[in-house]
N, C-alpha and C positions, 0 to 999 in steps of 0.2 A: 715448688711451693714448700718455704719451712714449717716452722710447729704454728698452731692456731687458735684461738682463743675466744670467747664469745664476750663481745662487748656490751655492757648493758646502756642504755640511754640514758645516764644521768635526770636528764629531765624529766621523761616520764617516768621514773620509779621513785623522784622525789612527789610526783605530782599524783600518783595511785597511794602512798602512803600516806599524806596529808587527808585525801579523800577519804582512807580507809576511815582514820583519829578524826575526821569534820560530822562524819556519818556516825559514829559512835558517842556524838553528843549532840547530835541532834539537829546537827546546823545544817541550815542549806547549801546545796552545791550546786554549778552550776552543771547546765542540761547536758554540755559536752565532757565534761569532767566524769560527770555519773556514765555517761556513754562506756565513754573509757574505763572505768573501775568495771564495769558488769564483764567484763572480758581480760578482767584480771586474771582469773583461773586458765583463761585462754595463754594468756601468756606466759605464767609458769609453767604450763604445761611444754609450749615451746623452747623455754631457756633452756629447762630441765633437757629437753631432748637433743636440745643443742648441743647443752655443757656435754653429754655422756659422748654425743658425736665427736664434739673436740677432743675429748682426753683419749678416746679410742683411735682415732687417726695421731697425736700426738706419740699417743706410746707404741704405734706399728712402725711410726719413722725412727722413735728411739733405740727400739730394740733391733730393730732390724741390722744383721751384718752385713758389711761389703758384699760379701760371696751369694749374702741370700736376694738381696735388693733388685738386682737382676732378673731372678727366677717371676719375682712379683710387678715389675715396670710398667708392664701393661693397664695390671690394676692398680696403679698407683695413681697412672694417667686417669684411670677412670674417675679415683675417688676425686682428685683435683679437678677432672670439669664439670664434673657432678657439683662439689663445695665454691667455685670457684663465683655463681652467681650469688651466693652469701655472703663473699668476702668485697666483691664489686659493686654490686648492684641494687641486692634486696635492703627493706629498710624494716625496722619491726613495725609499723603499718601497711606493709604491701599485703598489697591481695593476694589471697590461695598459697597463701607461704607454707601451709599443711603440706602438700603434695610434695613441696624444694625439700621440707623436712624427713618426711616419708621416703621419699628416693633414695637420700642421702644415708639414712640410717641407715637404708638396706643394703645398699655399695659397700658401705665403710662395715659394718657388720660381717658381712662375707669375708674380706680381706683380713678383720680380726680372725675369724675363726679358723681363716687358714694360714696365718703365723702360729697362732696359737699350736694348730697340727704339727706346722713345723718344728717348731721348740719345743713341743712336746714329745715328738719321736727321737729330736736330740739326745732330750735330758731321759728317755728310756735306754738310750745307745748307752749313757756314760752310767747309766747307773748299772745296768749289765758290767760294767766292766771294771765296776767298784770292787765287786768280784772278787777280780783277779788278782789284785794286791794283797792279799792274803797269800802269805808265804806259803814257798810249796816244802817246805818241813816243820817239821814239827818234832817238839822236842818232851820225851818222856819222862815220867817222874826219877825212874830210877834207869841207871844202863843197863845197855843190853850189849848182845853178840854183834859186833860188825852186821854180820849179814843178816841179823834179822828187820836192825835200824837199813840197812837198805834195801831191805825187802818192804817194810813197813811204808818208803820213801817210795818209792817205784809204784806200792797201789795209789798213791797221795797223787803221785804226775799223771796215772791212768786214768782217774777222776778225774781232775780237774779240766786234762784234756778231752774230756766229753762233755763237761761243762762249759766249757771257750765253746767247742762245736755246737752245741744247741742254744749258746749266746748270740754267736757266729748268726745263725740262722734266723732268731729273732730280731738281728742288728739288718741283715737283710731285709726283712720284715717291713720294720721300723722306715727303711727306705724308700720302698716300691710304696706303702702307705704315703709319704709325702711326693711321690711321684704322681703316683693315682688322683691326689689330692689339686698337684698343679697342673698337670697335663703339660709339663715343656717338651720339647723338643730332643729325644734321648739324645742324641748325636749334636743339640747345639753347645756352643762353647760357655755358657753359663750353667746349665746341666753337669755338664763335666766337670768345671771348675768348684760345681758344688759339691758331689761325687768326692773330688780329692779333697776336700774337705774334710769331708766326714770319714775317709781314709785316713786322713791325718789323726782326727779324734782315733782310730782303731789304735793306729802305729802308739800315739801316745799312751794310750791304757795296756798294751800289749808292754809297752817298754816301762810305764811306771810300777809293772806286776814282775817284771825281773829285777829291777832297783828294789822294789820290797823283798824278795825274796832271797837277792847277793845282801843287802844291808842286815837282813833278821839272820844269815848264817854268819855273817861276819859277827857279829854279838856272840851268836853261839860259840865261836873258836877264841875269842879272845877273852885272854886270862884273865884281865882286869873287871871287864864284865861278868864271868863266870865267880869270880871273888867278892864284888862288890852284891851281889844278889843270891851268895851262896847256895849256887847249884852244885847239884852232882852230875858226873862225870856224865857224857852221853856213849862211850863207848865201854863195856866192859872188857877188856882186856889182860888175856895170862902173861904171867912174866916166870920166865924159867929161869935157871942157873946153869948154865951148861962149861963144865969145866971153871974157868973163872969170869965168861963172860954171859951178861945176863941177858936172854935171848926173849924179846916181846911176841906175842902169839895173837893175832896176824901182826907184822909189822908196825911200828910206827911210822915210816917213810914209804917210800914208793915199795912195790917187790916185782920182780919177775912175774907172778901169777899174777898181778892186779888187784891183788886182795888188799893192799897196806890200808894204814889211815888216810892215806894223805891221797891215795888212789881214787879212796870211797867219797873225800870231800870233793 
């Protein structure tokens, strides 16, 4: 079944608004016309409840992804034979159409509330991991000693690797909650598939928080950027005279000890 709509009857809501404007000056109407108008509130009442039934099954087909649609087939079947004697059969004079109403909201109501779960443990996954884009250096007002900028660095990766861990955990979290929620099958292949999924969301925030972090250092080492935004130096660094050559204190280039610049970048 695709998207669905609630059709109004042309004729009777031209034939309830005449009646409203005939009765409002006074005129007479006749005995089945007024029947009908007394059960006008009857029937807003029903469109109303229709209309919110339509756009909430409309917007659970829309939003739904490939990966997730699966997880939910079941209730989808359900909402479908549940709606399917409104779209056939019923007519807005049939009898006891309260109850088609009533059933239906409450099918389609559940299966909102559990995409909604769904997409909302997503968008907790991804915002956990907004996080992590936030460069792992940081860069001080004035330089300092090699080893204290990478000391400074080292507590920056200790942190933040205890924040991915208890991300980590809540992302976890975030999972077994939409698991709890659908009760699938752990071991079926739509479970799984959804699983790697939400894997993939990890992989990519993991790997969009190292592209933040090589892009913000690469800014840092290049001159052009460090000129156009007149920064100061991030390394303080001695330079001696030794004989006639002039000797940098730790290195500029690689060294033997691992100390240079180019070691520390």
């Amino acid at each position: 079944m695709g998207f669905i709509r609630v059709n109004f009857d042309p004729v009777l809501v031209r034939l309830l608004r005449e009646v409203k404007y005939l009765l409002l000056m006074d005129i007479e109407v006749p005995e089945r016309a007024q029947l009908l108008f007394k059960k006008v509130n009857i029937y807003r009442t029903q469109t109303g409840n229709l209309e919110i039934i339509a756009d909430m099954y409309n917007e659970i087909l829309s939003i739904l992804l490939p990966v997730e649609k699966p997880l939910l087939h079941d209730r989808i079947m359900k909402m479908n034979n549940a709606l399917a004697p409104g779209i056939n059969e019923l007519r807005w004079n049939t009898q006891n159409i309260d109850p088609f109403i009533s059933s239906c909201m409450s099918i389609v109501t559940d299966v909102d509330a559990l995409v909604k779960k769904m997409k909302s443990n997503v968008a907790k996954i991804e915002e956990y991991m907004e996080a992590w884009e936030k460069p792992l250096f940081e860069r001080k007002p004035k330089p300092f000693a090699p080893e204290d900028v990478e000391q400074s660095h080292q507590a920056l990766v200790i942190s933040r690797l205890e924040d991915v861990k208890n991300n980590g955990r809540e992302i976890h979290k975030a999972l077994k909650d939409t698991l709890e929620a659908i009760k699938p099958d752990r071991k079926s292949p739509t479970w799984i598939s959804y699983v790697d999924y939400v894997n993939s969301l990890v992989i990519g925030g993991i790997t969009n928080g190292v592209c933040s972090s090589m892009s913000y250092l690469a800014d840092q080492i290049s001159i052009p950027y460090n000129k156009h935004n007149g920064l100061l130096p991030i390394f303080d660094v001695r330079v001696d005279l030794q004989d006639r050559d002039v000797i940098f204190d730790p290195p500029i280039n690689y060294s033997p000890k691992g100390n240079g610049i180019r070691d520390i970048i």
